[in-house]
N, C-alpha and C positions, 0 to 999 in steps of 0.2 A: 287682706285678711287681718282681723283683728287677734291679737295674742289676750286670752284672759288670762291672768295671774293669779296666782294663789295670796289674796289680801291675808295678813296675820289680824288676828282678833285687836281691836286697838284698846286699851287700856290705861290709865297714867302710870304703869310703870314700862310702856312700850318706849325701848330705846331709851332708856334711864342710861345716863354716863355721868361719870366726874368733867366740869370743862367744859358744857357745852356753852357756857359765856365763860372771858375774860377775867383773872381776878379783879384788876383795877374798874372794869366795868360792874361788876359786883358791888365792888366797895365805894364806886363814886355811886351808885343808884340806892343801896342802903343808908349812905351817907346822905341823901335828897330824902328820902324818905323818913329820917332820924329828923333834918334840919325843919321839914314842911311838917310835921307833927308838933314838933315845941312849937315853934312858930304859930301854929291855927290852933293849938287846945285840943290835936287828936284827931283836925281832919286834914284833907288838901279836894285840889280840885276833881280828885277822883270820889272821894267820899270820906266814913271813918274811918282811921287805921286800925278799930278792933274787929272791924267786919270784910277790911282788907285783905283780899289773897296777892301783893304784889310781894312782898319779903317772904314769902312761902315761895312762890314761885321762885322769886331770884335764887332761893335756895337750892333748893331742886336741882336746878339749871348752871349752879356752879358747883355744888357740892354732891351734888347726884344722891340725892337721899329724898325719897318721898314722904313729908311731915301728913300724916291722917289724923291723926290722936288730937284733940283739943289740946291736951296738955304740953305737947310738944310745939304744936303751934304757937301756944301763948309764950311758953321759954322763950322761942326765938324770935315772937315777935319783941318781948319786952328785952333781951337780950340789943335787940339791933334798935331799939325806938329810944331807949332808955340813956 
């Protein structure tokens, strides 16, 4: 017999925590992503870092805080690119 589950509504703030990466995994992957923008003039092999969600996400994912707002996006992108 199959048990169905009560699935939660899934959301980007489903399961938001502080931690769920490492700091030094944090700061060596913002740190690649700092070096691969000077380096290319703003892009890497993924594409441009103004149009990037990976420093958003690694945020998220270590700091447990969901960036929405453009304005908070761009602080922390230019905060960590910079």
């Amino acid at each position: 017999m199959i048990k169905i589950q009560k699935v939660q509504k899934l959301t980007c703030k489903t399961g938001l925590k502080k931690g769920i990466i490492k700091e030094d995994v944090f700061n060596r992957e913002t740190a690649l992503c700092k070096k691969l923008s000077q380096e290319n003039k703003g892009k890497c092999g993924w594409g441009e870092c103004k149009k990037c969600g990976v420093v958003p996400l690694l945020y998220k994912l270590r700091k447990g805080k969901l960036l929405e707002k453009p304005a908070e996006i761009a602080k922390v992108k230019n905060k960590t690119l910079k």
